[in-house]
N, C-alpha and C positions, 0 to 999 in steps of 0.2 A: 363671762362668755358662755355661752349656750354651747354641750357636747352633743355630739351626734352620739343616737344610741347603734351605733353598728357593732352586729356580733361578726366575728370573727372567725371562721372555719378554722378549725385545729385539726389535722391532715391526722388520721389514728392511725398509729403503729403497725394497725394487723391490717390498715386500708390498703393493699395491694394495686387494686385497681386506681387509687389515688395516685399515686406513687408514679404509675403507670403512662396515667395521662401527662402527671407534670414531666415527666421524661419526653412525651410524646410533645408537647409544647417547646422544649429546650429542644429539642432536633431541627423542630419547623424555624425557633429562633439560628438556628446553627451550631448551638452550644452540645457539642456531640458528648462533648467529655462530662457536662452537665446531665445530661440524657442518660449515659449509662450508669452514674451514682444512684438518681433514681431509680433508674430499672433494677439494677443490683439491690435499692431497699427495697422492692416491690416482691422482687425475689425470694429476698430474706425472708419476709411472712406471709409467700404461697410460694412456695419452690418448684409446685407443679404448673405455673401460671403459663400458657400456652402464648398469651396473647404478648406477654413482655418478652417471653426467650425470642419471639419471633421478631417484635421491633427494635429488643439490644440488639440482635442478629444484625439487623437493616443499618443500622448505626454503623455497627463494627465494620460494613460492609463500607460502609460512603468511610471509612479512615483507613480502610484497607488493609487490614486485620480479618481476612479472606479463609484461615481454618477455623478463626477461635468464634468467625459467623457463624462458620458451616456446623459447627459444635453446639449456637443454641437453635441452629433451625433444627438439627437433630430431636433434640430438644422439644424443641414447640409440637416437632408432629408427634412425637413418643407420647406427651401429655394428650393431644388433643383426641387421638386414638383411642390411649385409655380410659379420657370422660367418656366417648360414644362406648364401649361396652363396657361404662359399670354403669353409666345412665339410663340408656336407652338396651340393658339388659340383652345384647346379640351376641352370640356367638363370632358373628364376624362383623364388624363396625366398618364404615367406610370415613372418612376424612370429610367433614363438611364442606361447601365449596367456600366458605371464605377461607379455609385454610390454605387455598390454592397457590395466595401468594406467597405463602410458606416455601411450598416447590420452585413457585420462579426466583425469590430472591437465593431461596440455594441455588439454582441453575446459575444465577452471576455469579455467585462466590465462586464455582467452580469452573465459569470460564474466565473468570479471573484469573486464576492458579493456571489452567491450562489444562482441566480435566475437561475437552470437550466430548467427550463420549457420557462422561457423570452428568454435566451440563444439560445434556440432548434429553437424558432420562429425566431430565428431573423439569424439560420444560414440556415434555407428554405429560409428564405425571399432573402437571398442571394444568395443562388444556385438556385432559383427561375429568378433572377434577370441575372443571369450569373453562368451558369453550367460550364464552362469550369476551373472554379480554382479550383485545386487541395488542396489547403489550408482550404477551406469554407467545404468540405467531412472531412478532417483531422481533424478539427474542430468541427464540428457535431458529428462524430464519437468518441473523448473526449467524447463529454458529454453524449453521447448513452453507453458509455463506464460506467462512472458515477453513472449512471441512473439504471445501472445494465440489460443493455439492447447489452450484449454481439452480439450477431448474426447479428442485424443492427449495429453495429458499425465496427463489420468484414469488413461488407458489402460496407461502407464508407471508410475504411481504405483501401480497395481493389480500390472503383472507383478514388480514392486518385490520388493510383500507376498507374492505368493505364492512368491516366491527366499526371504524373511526374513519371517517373519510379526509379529517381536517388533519390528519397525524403526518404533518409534512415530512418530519424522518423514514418513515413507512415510504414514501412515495426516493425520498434520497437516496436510502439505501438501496432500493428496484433499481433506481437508476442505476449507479454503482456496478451492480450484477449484470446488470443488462448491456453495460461498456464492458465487462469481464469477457461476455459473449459475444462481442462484435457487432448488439445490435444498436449501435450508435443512433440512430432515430427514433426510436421507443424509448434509450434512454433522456435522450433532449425531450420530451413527451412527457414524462415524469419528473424533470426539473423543472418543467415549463408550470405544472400542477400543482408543484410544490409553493413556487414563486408567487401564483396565482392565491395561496392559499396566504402565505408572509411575503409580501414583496421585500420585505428587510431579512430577509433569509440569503445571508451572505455563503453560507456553504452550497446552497444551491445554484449562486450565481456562479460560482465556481468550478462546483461538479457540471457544471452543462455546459462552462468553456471548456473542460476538459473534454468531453465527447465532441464538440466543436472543431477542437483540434486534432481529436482522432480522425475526423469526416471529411479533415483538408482545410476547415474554414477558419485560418489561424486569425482573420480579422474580426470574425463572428465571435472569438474564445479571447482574445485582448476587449472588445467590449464588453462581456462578462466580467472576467476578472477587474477588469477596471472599476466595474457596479459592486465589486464584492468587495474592493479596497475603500471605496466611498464609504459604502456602509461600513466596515469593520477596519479602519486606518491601519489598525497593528496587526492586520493577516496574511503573516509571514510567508503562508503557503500559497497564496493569490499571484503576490509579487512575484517568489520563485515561479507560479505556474507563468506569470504576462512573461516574465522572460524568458523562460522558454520558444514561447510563440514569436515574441521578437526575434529570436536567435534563428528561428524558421523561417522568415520572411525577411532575414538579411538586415535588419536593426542591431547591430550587433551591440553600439554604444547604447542606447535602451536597452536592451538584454542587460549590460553589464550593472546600468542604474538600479535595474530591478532588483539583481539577483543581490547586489552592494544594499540596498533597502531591507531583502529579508534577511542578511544573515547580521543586520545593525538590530534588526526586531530578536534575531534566533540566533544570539552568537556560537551556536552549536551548532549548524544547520551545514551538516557535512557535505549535502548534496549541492548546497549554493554553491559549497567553494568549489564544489567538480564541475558543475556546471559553466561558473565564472571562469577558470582554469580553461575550460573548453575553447570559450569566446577568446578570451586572453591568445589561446592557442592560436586558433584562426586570425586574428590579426597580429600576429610575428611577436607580440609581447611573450616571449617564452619563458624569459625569468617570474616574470611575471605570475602565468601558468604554474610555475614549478610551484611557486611557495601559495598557490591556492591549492595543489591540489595536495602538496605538505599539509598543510593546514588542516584539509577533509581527514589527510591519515591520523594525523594528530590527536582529531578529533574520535573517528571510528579508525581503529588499529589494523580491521581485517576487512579495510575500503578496499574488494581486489578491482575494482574499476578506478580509483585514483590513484592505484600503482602502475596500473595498464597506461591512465593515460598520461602521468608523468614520465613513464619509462619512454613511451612514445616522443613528446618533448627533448627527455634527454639525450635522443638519438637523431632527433635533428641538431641540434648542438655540438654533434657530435662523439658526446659522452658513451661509444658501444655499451663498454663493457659495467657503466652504471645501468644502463638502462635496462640491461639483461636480468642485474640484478632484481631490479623493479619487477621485470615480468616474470622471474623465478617469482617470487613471495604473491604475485598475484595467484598464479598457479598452485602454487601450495595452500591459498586462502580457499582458494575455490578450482579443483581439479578437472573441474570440466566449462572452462572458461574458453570458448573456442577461438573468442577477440584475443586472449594473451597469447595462446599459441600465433595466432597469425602474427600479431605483431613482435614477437621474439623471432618467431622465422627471419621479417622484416631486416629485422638488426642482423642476425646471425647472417643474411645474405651479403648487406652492408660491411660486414667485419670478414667477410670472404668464403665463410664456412656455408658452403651452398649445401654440402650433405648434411649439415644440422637443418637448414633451413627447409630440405625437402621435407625433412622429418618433421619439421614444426607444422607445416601446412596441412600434412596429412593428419597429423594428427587434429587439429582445426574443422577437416574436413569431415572426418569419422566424429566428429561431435557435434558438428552442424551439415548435415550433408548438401544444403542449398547456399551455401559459405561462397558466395560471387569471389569476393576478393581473394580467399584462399586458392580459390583454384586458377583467379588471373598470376597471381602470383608464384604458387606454384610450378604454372606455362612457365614465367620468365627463368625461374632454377633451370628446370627441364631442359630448357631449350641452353641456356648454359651449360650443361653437362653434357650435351648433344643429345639427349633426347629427343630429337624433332616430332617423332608421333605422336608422342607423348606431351608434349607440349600442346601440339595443335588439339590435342581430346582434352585437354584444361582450360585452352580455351573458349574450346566449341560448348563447356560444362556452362562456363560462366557467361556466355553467350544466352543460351539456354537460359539460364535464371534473369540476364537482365540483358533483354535483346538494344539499348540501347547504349550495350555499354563498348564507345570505341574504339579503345584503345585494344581489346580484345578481338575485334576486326581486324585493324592493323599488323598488330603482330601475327595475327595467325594470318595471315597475307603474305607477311615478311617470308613466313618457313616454307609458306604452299610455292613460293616465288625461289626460294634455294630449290626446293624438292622438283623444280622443273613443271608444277602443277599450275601455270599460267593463267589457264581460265578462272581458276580459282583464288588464285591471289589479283586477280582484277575485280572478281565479283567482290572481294572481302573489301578492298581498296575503295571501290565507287560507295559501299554502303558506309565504312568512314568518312569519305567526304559531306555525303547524303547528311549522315549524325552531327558533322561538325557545323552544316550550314544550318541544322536545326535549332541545336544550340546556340548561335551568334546573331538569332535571329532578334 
């Protein structure tokens, strides 16, 4: 048999940059843990090697090993600084721009960790270093995002798009920010872009029923979601969003298929169970309710919204003095919870203690000052304890914030009708009827 003459590359010990690449080859295959052996020999016989501290770095990073990155991108720019001034013989050397990516992949290691001020520095340092990458603005813009720094982060996500125009993340996250802001049409505008750019782009069918259903058009944001679960069967968060939208438009058994789908996808999915609890709620299954929104606590310990709305539950049931309990530990999770005071008030009123109950409300109110229910509520104590003024100025409050709300007519009718004030418990009277035939219409 005939041998092929093929010579054979024998990879030489001091070849660093060999080393280098075959690391760089193991990454792209996925073999991270392969990747770093290499890098590590590459190391071994150039220990100043700029180019490998920077892609073990990148590795470490994608396994989430987030200091011991940030240790060789140290690293990589320490070396790459000091070839420019023993090289290029300067007093003061600058950082080449491909070192750039040096800076951004430090910038994720430390908003990995949660240094978002390290983070921010270090994604200048690299648009600094090299303006023209579109990923180092997308980047920045994250953590401006974060930061709670909406408008520059627009602003990044925009100079993003116009570096990449097809970078349909860039246009996702705008959108995102732009729902933060209330500009729910700008952001469907940028999902629309995105879609147009991947129509299999499942998170943006997504994100754009979620601004859908910020704008009121809960049918408009169940057709999205619905495109988003076509395309991606297992997207836990689609489902929880359609159900949502169902539970808005009075679907409740939809709602509950939904939310039952994503937490079969996400059986961690604390918010399904508070949500499905919600539904369970509204149609009288209250046992029901109880052990989903257990379940959410189960899950997240310091759920102070599924103590809230269990304790709730357990006070139609008649459980007071359980339910109270519930809205203690909500309160304590989260101290300025203005729903738990209301609904502890709620109970405390029910169990007879109406001067705890004042004190729930108000306190409610001093944490949400446009709190409707708190201050209908607080009327009814009021007006229990004979405060009548003072009843009729809680209702006129919650009047004020939600001029179609009833029952807050009525009653401050009832007291203006004791206090002798006729004309004015007529006027509250007609504009209750007015509200009731609007609604039964």
């Amino acid at each position: 048999m005939r041998k092929n003459n093929l010579k054979v590359k024998v990879i030489s010990n001091k070849d660093a940059a060999a080393y280098n690449k075959r690391g760089l080859a193991k990454k792209e295959l996925g073999d991270y843990k392969g990747a770093i052996q290499n890098y590590n020999k590459a190391l071994k016989f150039d220990p100043k090697h700029a180019p490998t501290f920077n892609n073990r770095g990148h590795v470490k990073n994608k396994l989430g090993d987030y200091k011991g990155a940030i240790r060789d991108f140290n690293k990589a720019l320490k070396f790459a600084l000091d070839y420019e001034l023993i090289h290029n013989n300067r007093r003061t050397a600058k950082i080449d721009s491909k070192y750039a990516r040096v800076y951004n992949n430090r910038g994720i290691a430390k908003d990995n960790l949660g240094d978002y001020k390290g983070a921010l520095e270090d994604y200048n340092k690299a648009i600094e270093t090299d303006s023209k990458i579109d990923q180092f603005y997308y980047n920045r813009g994250c953590v401006k995002d974060t930061l709670g720094d909406y408008n520059e982060a627009i602003e990044d996500y925009t100079k993003a798009i116009e570096i990449y125009p097809k970078y349909t993340e860039s246009y996702n996250n705008r959108g995102l920010t732009k729902v933060t802001l209330g500009k729910y049409n700008e952001a469907v505008k940028d999902y629309d872009k995105a879609i147009a750019i991947n129509p299999k782009d499942e998170a943006a069918y997504n994100n754009r029923g979620n601004a859908k259903g910020k704008m009121g058009d809960n049918k408009g944001a169940i057709q999205d979601y619905t495109k988003a679960i076509k395309i991606e069967p297992k997207y836990a968060g689609a489902y929880y969003n359609r159900g949502n939208a169902k539970d808005t438009l009075g679907d409740y058994k939809g709602a509950i298929q939904d939310y039952t789908k994503a937490i079969e996808l996400k059986p961690k999915y604390s918010a399904a169970y508070t949500n499905r609890g919600y539904v369970k709620d509204t149609l009288g299954d209250y046992k029901g309710a109880i052990q989903d929104y257990t379940n959410a606590i189960k899950i997240e310990p310091k759920y102070a919204e599924a103590y809230t709305n269990r304790g709730q539950v357990k006070g139609k049931l008649g459980d007071g003095k359980e339910a109270i309990k519930d809205f203690n530990r909500a309160i304590n999770i989260c101290p300025k919870f203005a729903m738990a005071y209301n609904n502890r008030g709620i109970t405390k009123d029910d169990l007879g203690d109406n001067k705890g109950a004042l004190e729930d409300y108000t306190k409610a109110i001093k944490l949400d000052p446009k709190y409707t229910k708190a201050y209908y509520n607080r009327g009814i104590v009021k007006n229990k304890l004979e405060d009548k003024n003072g009843a009729i100025e809680d209702y006129t409050k919650a009047i004020i914030f939600d001029p179609t709300h009833a029952n807050a007519y009525y009653n401050r009718g009832l007291i203006k009708k004791e206090l002798g004030d006729n004309k004015g418990a007529l006027e509250d009277s007609n504009k209750y009827d007015k509200l009731l035939k609007i609604e039964n219409l």
